[in-house]
C-alpha positions as CSV (number, residue, x, y, z in Angstrom):
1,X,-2.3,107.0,163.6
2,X,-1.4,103.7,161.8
3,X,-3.0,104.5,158.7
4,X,-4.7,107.5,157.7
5,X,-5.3,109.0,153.8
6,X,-5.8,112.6,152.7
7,X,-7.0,114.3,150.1
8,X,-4.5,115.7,147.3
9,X,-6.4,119.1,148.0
10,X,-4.3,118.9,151.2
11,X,-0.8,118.2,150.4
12,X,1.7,120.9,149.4
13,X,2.4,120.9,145.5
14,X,-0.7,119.4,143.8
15,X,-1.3,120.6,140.8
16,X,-4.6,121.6,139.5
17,X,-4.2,118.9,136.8
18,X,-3.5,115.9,139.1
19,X,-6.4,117.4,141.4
20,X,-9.0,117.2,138.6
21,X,-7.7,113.7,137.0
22,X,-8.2,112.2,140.5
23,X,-11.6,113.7,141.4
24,X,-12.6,115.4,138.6
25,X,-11.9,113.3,135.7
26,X,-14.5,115.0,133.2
27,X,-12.7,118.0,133.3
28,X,-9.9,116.6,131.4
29,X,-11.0,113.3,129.8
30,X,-10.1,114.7,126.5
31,X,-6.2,114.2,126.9
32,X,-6.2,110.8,128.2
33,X,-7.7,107.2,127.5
34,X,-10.6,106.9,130.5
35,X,-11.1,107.6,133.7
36,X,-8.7,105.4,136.3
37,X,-10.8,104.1,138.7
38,X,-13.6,102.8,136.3
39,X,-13.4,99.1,135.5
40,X,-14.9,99.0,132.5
41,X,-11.8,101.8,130.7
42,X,-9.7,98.6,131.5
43,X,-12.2,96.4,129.4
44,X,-13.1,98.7,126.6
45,X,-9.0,99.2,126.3
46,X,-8.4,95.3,126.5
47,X,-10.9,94.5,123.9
48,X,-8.7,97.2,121.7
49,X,-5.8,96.0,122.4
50,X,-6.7,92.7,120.9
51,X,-6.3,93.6,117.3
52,X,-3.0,95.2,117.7
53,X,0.1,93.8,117.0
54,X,2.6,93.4,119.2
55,X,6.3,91.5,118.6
56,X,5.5,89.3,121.7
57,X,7.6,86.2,121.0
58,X,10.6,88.6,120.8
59,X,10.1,90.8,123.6
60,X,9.8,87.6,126.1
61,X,13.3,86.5,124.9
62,X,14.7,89.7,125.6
63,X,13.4,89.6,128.7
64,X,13.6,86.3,129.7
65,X,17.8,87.2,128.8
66,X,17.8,90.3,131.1
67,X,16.1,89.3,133.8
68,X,17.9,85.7,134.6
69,X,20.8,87.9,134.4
70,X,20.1,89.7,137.1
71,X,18.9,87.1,139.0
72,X,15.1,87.4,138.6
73,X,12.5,84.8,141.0
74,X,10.8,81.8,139.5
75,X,7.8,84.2,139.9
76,X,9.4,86.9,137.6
77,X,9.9,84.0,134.8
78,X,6.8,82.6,135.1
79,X,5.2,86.1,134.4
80,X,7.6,86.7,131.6
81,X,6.3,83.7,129.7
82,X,2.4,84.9,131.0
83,X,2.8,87.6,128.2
84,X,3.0,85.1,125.2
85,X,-0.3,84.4,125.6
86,X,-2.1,87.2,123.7
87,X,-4.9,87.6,126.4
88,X,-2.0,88.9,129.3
89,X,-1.7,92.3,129.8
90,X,0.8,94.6,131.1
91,X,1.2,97.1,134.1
92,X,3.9,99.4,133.1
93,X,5.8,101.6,135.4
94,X,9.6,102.6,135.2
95,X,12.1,105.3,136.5
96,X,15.4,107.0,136.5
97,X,18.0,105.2,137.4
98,X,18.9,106.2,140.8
99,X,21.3,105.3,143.6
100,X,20.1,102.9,145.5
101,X,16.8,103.3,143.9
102,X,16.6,106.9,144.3
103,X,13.5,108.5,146.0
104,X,11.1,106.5,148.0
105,X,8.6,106.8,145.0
106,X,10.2,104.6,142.9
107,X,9.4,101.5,145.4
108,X,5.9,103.5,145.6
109,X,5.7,102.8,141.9
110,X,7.0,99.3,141.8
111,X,4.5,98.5,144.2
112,X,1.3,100.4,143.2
113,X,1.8,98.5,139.9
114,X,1.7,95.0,141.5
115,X,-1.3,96.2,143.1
116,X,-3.4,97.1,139.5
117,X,-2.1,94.2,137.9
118,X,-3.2,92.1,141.1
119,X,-6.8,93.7,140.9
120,X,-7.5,93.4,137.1
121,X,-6.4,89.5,137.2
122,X,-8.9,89.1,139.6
123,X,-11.4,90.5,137.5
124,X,-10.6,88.3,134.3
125,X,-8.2,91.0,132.6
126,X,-4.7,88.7,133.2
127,X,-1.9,91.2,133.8
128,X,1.7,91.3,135.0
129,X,4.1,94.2,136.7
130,X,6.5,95.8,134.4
131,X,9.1,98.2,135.5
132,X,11.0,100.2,132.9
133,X,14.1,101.2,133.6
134,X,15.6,104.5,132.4
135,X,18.8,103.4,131.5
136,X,18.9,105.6,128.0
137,X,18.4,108.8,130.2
138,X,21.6,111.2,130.5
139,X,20.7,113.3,133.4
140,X,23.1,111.7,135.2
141,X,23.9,114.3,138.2
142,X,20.0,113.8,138.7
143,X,20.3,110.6,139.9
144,X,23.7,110.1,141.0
145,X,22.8,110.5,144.8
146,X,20.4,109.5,147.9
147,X,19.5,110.5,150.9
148,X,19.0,109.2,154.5
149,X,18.0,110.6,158.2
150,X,20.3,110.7,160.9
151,X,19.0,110.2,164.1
152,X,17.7,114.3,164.5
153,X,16.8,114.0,161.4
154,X,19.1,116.0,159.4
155,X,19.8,114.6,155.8
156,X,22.5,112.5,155.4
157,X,23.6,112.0,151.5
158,X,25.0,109.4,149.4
159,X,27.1,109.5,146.2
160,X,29.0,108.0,143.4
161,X,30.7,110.5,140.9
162,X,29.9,107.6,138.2
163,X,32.4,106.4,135.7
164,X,31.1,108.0,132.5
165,X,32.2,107.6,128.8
166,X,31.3,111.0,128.1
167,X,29.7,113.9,129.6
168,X,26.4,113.5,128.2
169,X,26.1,109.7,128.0
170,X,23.3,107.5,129.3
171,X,22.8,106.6,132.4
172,X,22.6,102.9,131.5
173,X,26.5,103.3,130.3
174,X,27.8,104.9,133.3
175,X,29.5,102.5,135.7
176,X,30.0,102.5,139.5
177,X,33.5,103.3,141.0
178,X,35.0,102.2,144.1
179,X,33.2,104.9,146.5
180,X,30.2,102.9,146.0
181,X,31.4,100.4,148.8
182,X,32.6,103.7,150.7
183,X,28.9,104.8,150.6
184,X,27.1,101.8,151.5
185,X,29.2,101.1,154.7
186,X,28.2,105.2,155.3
187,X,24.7,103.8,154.7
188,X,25.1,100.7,157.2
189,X,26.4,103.2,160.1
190,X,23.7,105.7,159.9
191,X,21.1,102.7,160.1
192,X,20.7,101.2,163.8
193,X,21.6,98.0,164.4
194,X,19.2,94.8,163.3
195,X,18.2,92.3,161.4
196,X,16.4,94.5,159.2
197,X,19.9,96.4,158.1
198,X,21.6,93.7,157.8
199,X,19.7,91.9,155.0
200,X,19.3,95.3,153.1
201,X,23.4,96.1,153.8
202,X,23.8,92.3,151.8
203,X,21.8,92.9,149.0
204,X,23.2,96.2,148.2
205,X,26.6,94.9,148.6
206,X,25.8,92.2,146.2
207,X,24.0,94.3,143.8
208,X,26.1,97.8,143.6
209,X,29.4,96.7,142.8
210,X,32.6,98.7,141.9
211,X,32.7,98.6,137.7
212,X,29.3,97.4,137.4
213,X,26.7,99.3,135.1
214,X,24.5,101.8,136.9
215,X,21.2,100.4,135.7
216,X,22.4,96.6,135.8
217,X,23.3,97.6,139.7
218,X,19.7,98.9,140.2
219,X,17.9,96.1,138.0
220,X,19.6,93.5,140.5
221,X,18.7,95.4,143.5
222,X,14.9,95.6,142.1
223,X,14.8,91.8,141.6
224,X,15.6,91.4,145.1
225,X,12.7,93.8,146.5
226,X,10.1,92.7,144.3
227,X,10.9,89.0,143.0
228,X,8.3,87.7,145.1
229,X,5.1,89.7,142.9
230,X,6.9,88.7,139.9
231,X,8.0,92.4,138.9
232,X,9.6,91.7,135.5
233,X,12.2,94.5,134.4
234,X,13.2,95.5,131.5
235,X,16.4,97.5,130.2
236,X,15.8,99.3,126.9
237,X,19.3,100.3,126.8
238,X,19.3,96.7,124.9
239,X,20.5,96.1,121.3
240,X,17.6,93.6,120.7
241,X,15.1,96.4,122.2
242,X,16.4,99.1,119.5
243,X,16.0,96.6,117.1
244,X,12.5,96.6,117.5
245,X,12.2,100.0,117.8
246,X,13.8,100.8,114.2
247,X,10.8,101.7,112.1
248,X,9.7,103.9,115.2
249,X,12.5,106.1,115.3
250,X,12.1,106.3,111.6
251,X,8.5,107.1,111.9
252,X,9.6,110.0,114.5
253,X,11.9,111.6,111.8
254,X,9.8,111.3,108.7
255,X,6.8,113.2,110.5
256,X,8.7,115.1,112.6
257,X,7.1,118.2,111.5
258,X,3.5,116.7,111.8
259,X,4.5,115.2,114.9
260,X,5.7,118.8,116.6
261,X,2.6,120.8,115.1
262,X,0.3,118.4,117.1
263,X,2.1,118.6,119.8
264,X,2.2,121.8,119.9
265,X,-1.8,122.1,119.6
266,X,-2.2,119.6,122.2
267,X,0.2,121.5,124.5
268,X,-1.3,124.9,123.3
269,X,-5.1,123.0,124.3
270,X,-4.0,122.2,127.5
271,X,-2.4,125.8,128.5
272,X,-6.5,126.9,127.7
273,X,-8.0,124.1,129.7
274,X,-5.9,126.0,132.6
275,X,-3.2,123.0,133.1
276,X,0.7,123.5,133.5
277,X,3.2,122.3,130.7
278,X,5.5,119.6,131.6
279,X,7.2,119.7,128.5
280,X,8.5,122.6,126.3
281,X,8.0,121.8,122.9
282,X,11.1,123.4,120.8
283,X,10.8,125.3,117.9
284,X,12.8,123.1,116.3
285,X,13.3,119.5,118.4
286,X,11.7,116.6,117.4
287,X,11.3,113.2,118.9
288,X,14.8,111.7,118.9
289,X,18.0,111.4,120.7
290,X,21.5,110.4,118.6
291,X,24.6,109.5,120.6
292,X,27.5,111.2,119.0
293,X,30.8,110.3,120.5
294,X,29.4,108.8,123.5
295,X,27.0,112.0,123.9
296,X,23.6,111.8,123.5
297,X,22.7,114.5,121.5
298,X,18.7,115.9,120.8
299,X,18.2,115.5,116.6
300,X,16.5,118.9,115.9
301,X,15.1,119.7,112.5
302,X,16.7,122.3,109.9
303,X,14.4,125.3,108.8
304,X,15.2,124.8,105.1
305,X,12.0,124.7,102.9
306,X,11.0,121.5,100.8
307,X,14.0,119.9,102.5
308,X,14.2,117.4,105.2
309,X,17.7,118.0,107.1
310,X,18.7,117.9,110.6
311,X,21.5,118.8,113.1
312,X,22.4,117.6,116.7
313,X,24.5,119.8,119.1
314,X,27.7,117.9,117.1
315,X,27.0,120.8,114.5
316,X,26.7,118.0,111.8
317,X,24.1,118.3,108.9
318,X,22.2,115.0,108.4
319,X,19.3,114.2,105.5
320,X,16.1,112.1,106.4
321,X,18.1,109.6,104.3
322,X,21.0,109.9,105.8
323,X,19.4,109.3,109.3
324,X,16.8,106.3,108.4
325,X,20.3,103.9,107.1
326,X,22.4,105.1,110.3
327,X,18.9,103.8,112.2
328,X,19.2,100.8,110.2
329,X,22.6,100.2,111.0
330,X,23.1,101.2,114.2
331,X,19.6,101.4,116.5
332,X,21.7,101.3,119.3
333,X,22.7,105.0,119.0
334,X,19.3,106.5,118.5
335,X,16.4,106.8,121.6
336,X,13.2,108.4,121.8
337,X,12.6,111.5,124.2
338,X,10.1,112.1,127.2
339,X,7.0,112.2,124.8
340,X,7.9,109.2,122.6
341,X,9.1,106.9,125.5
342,X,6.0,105.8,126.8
343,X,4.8,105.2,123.1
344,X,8.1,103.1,122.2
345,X,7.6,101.2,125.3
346,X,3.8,100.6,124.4
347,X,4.4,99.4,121.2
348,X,6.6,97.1,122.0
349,X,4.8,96.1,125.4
350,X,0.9,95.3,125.9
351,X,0.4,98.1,128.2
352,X,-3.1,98.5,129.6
353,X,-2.4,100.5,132.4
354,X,0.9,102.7,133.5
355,X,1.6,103.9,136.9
356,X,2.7,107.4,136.7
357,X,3.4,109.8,138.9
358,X,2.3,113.6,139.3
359,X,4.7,114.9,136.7
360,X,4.4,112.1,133.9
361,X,0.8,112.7,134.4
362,X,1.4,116.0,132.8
363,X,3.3,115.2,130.0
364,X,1.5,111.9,129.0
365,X,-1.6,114.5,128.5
366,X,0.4,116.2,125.5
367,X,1.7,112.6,124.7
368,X,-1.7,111.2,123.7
369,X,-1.6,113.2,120.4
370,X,1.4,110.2,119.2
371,X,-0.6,107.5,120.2
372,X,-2.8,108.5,117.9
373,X,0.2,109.4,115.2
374,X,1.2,105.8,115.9
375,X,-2.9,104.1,115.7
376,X,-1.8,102.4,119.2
377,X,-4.4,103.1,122.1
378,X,-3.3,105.2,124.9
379,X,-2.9,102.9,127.9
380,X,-5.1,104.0,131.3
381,X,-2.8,105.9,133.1
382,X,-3.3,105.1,136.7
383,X,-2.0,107.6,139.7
384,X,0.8,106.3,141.8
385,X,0.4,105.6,145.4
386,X,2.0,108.2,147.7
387,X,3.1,108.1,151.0
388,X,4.6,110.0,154.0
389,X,5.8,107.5,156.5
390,X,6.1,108.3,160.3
391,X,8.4,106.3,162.7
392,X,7.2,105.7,166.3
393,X,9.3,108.7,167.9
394,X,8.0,111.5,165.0
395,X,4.1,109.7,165.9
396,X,4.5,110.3,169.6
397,X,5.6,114.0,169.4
398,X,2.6,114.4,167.1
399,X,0.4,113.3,169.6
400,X,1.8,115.1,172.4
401,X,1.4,118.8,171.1
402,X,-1.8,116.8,169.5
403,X,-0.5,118.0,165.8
404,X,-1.3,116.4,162.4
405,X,1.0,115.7,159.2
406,X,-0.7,118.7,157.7
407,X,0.1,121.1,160.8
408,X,3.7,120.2,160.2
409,X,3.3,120.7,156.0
410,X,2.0,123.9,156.8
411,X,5.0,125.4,157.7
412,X,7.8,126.8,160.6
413,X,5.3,129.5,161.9
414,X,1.9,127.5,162.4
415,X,4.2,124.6,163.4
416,X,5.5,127.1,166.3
417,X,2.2,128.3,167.2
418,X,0.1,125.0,167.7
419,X,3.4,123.1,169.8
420,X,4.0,126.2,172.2
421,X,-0.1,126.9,172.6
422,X,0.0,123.1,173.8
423,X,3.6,122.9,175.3
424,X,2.8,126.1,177.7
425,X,-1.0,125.9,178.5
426,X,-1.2,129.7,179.7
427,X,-4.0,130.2,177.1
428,X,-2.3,133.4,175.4
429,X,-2.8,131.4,172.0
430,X,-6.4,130.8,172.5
431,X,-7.1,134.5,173.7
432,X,-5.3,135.4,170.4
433,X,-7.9,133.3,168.6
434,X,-10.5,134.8,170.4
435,X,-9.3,138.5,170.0
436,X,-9.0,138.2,166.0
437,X,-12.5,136.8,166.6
438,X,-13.7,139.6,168.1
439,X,-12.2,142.1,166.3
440,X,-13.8,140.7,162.9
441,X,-16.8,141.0,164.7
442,X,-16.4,144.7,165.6
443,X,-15.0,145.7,161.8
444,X,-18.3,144.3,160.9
445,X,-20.4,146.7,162.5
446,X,-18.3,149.3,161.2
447,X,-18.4,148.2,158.2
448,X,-22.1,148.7,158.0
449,X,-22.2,152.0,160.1
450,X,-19.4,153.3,157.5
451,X,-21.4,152.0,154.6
452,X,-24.8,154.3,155.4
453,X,-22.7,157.3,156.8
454,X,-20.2,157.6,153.9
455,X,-19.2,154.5,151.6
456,X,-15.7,156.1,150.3
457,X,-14.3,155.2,153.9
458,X,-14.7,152.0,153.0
459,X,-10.9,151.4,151.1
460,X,-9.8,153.3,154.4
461,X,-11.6,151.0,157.2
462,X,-10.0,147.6,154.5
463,X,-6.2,148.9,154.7
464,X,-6.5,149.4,158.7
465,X,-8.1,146.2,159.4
466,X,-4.9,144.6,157.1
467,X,-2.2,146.8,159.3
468,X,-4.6,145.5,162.9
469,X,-4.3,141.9,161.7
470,X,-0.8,142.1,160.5
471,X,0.3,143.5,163.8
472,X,-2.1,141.2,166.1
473,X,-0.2,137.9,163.8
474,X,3.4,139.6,164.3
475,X,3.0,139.9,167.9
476,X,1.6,136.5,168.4
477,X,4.5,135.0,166.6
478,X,7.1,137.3,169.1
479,X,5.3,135.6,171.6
480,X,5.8,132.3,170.0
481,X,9.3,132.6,169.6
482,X,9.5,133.7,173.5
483,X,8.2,130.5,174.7
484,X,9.8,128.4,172.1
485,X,13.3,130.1,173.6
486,X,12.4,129.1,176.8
487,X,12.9,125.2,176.0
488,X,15.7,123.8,173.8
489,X,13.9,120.6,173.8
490,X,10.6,121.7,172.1
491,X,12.6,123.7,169.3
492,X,14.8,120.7,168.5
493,X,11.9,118.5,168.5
494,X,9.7,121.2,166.0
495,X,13.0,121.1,163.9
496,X,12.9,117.2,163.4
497,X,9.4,117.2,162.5
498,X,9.8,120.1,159.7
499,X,12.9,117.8,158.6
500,X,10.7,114.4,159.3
501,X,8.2,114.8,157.9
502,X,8.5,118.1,155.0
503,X,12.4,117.4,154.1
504,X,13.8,120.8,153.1
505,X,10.1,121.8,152.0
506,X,9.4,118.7,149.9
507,X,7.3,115.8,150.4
508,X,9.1,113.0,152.0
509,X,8.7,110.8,149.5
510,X,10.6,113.0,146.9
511,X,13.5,113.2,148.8
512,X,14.7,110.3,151.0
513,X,15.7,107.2,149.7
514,X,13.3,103.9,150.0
515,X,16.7,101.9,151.6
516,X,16.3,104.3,154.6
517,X,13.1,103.0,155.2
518,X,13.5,99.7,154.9
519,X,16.7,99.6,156.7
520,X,15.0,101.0,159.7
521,X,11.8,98.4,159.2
522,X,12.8,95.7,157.1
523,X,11.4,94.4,153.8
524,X,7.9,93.7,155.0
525,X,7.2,97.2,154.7
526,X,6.8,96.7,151.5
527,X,3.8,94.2,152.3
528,X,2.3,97.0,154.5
529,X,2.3,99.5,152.0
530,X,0.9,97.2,149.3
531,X,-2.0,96.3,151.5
532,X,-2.8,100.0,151.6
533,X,-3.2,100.7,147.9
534,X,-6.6,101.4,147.0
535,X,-7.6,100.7,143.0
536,X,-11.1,102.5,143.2
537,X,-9.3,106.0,144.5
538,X,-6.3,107.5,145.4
539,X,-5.2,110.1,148.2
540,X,-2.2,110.2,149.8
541,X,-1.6,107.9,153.0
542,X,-0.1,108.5,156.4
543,X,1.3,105.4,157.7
544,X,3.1,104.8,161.0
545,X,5.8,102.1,161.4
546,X,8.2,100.6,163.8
């Protein structure tokens, strides 16, 4: 099984939305900028993109500052200084925040965006990696653990209760305390022994250190996984970023009533088109975060007619005028929410495609309404890679009741059936399948008997088939549990696949950490899984490794 893809039909969770924006795009192409996997939305966008301006020279100093701070590659500065010329493009992707770099995803991210900006170089559209991180966020308790397998499997998880400056402060100001060191050397001894964990044990020593900045921790971590495709990061928690972003913010708060009537159509058009709501829209939120007191707080707008007046949770009373001078003075203390994020980031970037995942999918489909607001085109938003990985001992048990990833993401009880019909080869499981066979074939002749002697029997003859089946499945899964008693080895090993491979009924990939991973196969994973990224389609990939 090295390497196998599926369908998104197939795996647990996918929504409708990301189901039709992968295979059918028509469906939807109204909320978005083009279909992903079509070369030419990438050159009808570039040509766009063109005549809008960008504050280039400024955004490559910032950069350039940030990312020789953390220790960035000759490749990562060399890229930097690619996007002063106005004919390089950007591949944006970016994240929480989280320990150790949080779920597997993230790297999933990192590196499906290295992969689009690899392919449209090579056909003339110069682009670079960009990975935003979520420093301004203040879900903290959201990223403020990982998680690991222990050697049956079981999740084994990782905290740091963060050194915050208030209760509702952004990540990016939160700083690491002295467990962190505690935690890694818990990391280190769940990991066997090799090369592999020692090089990832030394970088996370040298990047997550005790009174260091939660997202300056992670930013030097990143340089180390991804220095060598030139992944530039960037920190908007950054008082040369807000800067920038100073007539947006304004913008935000002088429509702010336009602004949350489109949103609210968009949203509303959506709901019809038969697609989920990411984000609520509030009767009265608008756009933008303030901090107040180290808090940051949601600006909402006050219902007073002919009058422009806010409030945060600070129960302070704030005019438009009022707000745009405290923005002029102090950008640092304002930010923009979910829907305005990827707009502030794509004004201030050139942005022609952004990796997003399921979820972001979702809410940059209400998002495109701002892009609009804002007369800045809507970058191609282009579908993560996902991944479940499977070590050598999970692939050998797979073979050996001759299961698949999907048998095991379908649950305890089918999991059960298929390992005990193949672990006990007395054929009870096939005579099962054949008896519901042949007991759909005799309902069927009754069916039609019933239907020219008297067709009111017919409710009767449906609820007594329901009450046979349900009795035929219930005694096929006593029987199950029987032989699965019988052997303590085959229910531990069903146990560690469930936990493998569907971690407390979640993909993998959504719930382990990406340092498990490479602690177990070293850093040329991350080669593997880049060779697997596809740019013409995207399913989800099965890959074994060591």
């Amino acid at each position: 099984m090295s390497h196998m893809s599926l369908p998104y039909s197939k795996v647990p969770k996918s929504s409708n939305l990301l189901q039709d924006y992968l295979y059918r795009y028509e469906r939807l192409n109204q909320f978005y900028s083009g279909p992903p996997f079509d070369p030419q939305t990438y050159s009808r966008l570039a040509n766009n993109l063109q005549s809008f301006s960008l504050p280039r020279k400024q955004i490559v100093e910032i950069l350039l500052r940030q990312n020789r701070a953390v220790g960035a590659s000759q490749e990562t500065i060399e890229n930097i200084r690619r996007l002063s010329d106005p004919d390089t493009f950007a591949v944006t992707t970016g994240q929480q925040v989280g320990l150790f770099s949080g779920p597997v995803f993230t790297l999933y991210k990192a590196l499906t965006a290295v992969r689009v900006s690899q392919s449209l170089t090579s056909q003339g559209l110069k682009s670079v990696p960009v990975f935003w991180l979520a420093t301004e966020d203040h879900d903290f308790e959201e990223v403020a653990h990982a998680s690991a397998f222990d050697e049956e499997y079981a999740l084994v998880g990782f905290d740091d209760a963060g050194e915050r400056p208030a209760p509702h402060s952004p990540v990016g100001r939160v700083k690491l305390t002295n467990a962190i060191t505690l935690q890694i050397d818990r990391l280190e001894s769940v990991l066997p022994s090799s090369d592999f964990r020692r090089r990832l044990i030394e970088d996370l020593r040298a990047a997550y250190q005790p009174g260091d900045l939660w997202g300056q921790a992670l930013a030097r971590f990143m340089a180390r996984l991804f220095g060598r495709w030139g992944v530039i990061l960037l920190d908007p928690l950054d008082e040369a970023v807000h800067q920038l972003c100073i007539p947006i913010y304004q913008e935000a708060l002088r429509c702010a009533s336009k602004f949350h009537e489109s949103l609210e159509d968009r949203t509303l058009e959506m709901v019809k088109a038969g697609y989920h709501v990411q984000v609520h829209i509030h009767n009265q939120s608008t756009l933008v975060f303030a901090e107040r007191d180290g808090n940051r707080l949601p600006l909402r707008q006050h219902a007073v007619p002919n009058k422009k007046t806010f409030f945060t949770d600070a129960s302070e009373v704030l005019s438009l005028a009022d707000l745009e001078k405290e923005i002029e003075n102090r950008p640092l203390a304002f930010s923009a929410n979910v829907l305005l994020r990827p707009v502030v980031q794509d004004l201030l970037l050139p942005t022609l495609a952004y990796i997003a995942g399921p979820s972001e999918l979702a809410y940059l489909g209400q998002a495109g309404v701002l892009y609009s607001a804002f007369k800045r085109p809507m970058p191609v938003i282009f579908p993560r890679a996902g991944f479940t990985l499977v070590d050598r001992r999970i692939e050998r048990w797979l073979e050996k009741y001759r299961l698949s990833v999907e048998d095991v993401w379908q649950g305890e009880e089918h999991l059960s059936q298929r390992i005990a019909a193949v672990a006990f080869a007395e054929g009870w499981s096939e005579r099962f399948d054949q008896a519901e066979q042949d007991l759909a074939t005799l309902l069927e002749r009754l069916r039609k008997d019933i239907e020219i002697l008297d067709p009111t029997l017919i409710d009767t003859l449906k609820h007594a088939e329901e009450k046979i089946r349900y009795q035929v499945e219930r005694l096929r899964g006593k029987m199950t549990r029987a032989a699965l008693s019988r052997s303590e080895v085959l229910a531990r090993q069903e146990h560690a696949l469930l936990r493998a491979l569907m971690p407390e009924k979640e993909l993998q990939e959504r719930m382990i950490s990406g340092v498990y991973f490479l602690g177990r196969a070293g850093y040329e994973l991350l080669e593997r899984l880049l060779e697997q990224i596809p740019t013409d389609s995207s399913d989800h990939h099965i890959l074994s490794y060591a």
